[in-house]
C-alpha positions in Angstrom: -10.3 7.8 -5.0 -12.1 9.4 -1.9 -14.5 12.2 -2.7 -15.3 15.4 -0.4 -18.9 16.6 0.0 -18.8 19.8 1.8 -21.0 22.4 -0.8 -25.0 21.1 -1.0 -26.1 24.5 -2.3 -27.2 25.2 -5.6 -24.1 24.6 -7.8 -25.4 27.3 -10.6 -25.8 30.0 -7.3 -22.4 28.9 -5.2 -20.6 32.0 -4.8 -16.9 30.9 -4.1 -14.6 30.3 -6.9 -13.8 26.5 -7.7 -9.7 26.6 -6.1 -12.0 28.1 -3.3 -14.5 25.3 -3.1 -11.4 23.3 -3.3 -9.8 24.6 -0.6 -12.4 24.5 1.8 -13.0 21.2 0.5 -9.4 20.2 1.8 -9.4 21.7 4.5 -12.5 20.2 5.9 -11.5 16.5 5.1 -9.6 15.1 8.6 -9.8 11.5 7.6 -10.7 10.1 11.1 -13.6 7.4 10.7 -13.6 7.6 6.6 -13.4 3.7 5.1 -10.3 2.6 2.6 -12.5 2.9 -0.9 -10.4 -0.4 -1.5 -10.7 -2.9 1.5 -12.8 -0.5 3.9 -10.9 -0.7 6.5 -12.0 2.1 9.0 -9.6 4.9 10.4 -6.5 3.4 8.4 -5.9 6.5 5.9 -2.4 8.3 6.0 -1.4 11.2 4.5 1.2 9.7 1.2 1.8 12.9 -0.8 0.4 14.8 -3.3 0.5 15.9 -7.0 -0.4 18.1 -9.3 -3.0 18.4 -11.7 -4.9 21.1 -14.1 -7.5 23.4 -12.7 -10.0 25.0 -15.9 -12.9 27.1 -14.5 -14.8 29.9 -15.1 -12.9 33.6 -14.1 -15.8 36.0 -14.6 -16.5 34.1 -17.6 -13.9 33.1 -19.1 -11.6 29.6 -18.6 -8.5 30.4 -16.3 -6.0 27.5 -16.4 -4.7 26.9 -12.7 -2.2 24.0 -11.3 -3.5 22.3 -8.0 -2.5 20.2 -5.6 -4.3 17.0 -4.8 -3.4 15.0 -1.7 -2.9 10.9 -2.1 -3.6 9.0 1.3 -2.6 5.3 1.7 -4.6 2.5 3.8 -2.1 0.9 6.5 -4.3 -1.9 6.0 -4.1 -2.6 2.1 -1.5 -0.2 1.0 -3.6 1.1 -1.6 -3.3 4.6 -2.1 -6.0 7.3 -3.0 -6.2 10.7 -4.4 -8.5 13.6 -2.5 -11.0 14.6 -4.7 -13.3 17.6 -3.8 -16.8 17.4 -5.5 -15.8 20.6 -7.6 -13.3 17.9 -9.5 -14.5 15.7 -11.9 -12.3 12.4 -12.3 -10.2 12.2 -14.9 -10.8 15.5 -16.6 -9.3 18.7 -16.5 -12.1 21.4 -16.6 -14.1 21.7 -13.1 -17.5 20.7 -12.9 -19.1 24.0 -12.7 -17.0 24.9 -16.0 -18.9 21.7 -17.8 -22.0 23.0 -16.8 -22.0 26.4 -17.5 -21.1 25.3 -20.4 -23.5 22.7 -21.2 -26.3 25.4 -19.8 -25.2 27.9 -22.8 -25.3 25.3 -25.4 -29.0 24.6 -24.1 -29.9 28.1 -23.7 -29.3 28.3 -27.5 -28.2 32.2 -27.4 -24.7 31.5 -29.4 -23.8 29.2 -32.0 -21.8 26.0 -31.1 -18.8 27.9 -32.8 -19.0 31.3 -30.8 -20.1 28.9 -27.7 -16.5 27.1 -28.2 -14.8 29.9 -29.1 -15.7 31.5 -26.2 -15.0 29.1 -23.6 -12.0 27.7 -25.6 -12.8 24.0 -26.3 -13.1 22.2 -29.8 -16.8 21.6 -30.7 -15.9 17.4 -30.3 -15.9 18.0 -26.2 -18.5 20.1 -26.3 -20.4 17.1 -28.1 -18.5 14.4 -25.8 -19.5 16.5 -22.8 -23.4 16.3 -23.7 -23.4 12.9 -24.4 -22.1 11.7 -21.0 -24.7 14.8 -19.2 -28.1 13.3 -21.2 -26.7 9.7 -20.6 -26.2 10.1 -16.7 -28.6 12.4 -16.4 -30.9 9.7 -17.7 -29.5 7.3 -15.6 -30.1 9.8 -12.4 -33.7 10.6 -12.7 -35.0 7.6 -14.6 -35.7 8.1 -18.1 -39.7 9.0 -18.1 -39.0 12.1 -15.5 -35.9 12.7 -17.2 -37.8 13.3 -20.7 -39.8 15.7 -19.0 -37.2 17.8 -17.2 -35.2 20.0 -19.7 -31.2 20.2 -19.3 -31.2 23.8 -18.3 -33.4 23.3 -15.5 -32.3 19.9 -14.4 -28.4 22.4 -13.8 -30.2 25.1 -12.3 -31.4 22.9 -9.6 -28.4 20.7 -8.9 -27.2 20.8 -5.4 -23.5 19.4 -4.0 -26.2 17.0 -1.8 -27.4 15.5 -5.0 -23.8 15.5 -6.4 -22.7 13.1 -3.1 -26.1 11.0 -3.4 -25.3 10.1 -7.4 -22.0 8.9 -6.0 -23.1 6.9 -3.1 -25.7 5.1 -5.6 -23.5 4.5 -8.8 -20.1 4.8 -7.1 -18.8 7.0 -10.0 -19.1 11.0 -10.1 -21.4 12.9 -12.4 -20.0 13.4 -15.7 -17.2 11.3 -15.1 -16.5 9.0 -18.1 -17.4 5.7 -17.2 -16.1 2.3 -18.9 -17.8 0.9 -22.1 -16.8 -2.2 -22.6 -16.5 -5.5 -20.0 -13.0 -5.9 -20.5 -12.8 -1.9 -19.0 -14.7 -3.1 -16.2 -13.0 -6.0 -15.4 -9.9 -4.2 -16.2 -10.6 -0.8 -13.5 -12.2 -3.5 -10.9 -8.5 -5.9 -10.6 -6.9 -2.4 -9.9 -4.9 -1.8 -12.6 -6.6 0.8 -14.3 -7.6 4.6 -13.4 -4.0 5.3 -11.9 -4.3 9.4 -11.7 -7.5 11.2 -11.4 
């Protein structure tokens, strides 16, 4: 997977739609220069393909379901290929990052129950629950868990920039809220290549 940093405002004040953010993700990515993610092999990424995947974000307030198109590039070198992420994805999920937050944010904000919070934004209460687990956990993990006990949730999303988003990358190698594997045998498992085939 090769991730796109090109947004490193706040998140919470960003003002273009997430196919936008996308988009202008895309658009900026040329590939010159960027390393395999595999054998890092410099200058060696050509465009493979694409596919197509689910888009859920936020359409003045409420989920719109979109299909988008995510580019694959294979190394020359290694013949691994890799899908184009833009930092508005998260791996493996279907709902966009801002989507999670917004929604994590209204959960904290306490203003609606967790039923009229899921109803509203059209996910079972068990992601809601999933979703919050993996935010406190790599949250946690982010800030270090003394300054993390004394920065709420809310604030901690308010003040999230895309430059923070591409720094948690570069130091854990995994996206924020991705899921991440739980057991050894996962590890092992995603590290021979076999696992994490679509994002």
């Amino acid at each position: 997977m090769i991730r796109i940093y090109t947004v490193f405002s706040q998140l919470y004040k960003l003002s273009l739609t997430d196919r936008q953010w996308l988009e202008q993700d895309r658009a900026s990515f040329k590939g010159l220069g960027v390393s395999c993610p595999h054998c890092g092999a410099k200058s060696c990424l050509k465009e493979f393909g694409y596919y197509e995947r689910c888009l859920i974000e936020l359409e003045s307030g409420e989920p719109g379901i979109h299909r988008v198109g995510i580019k694959r590039y294979r190394c020359t070198s290694c013949r691994h290929t890799h899908a184009l992420l833009s930092s508005c994805l998260v791996p493996y999920r279907s709902y966009s990052l801002r989507f999670i937050l917004t929604v994590l944010y209204s959960y904290m904000c306490r203003h609606r129950t967790v039923e009229q919070l899921c109803s509203h934004f059209g996910i079972q209460p068990s992601t809601l629950y999933a979703w919050k687990k993996v935010y406190m956990k790599q949250k946690e993990t982010w800030l270090g868990v003394l300054k993390s006990l004394y920065r709420s949730g809310m604030s901690f999303i308010e003040g999230l920039t895309g430059k923070e988003l591409e720094g948690f990358y570069e130091k854990f190698r995994f996206s924020f809220l991705e899921r991440i594997p739980r057991t050894d045998r996962e590890v092992s498992f995603i590290v021979e290549g076999r696992g994490r085939g679509v994002t």
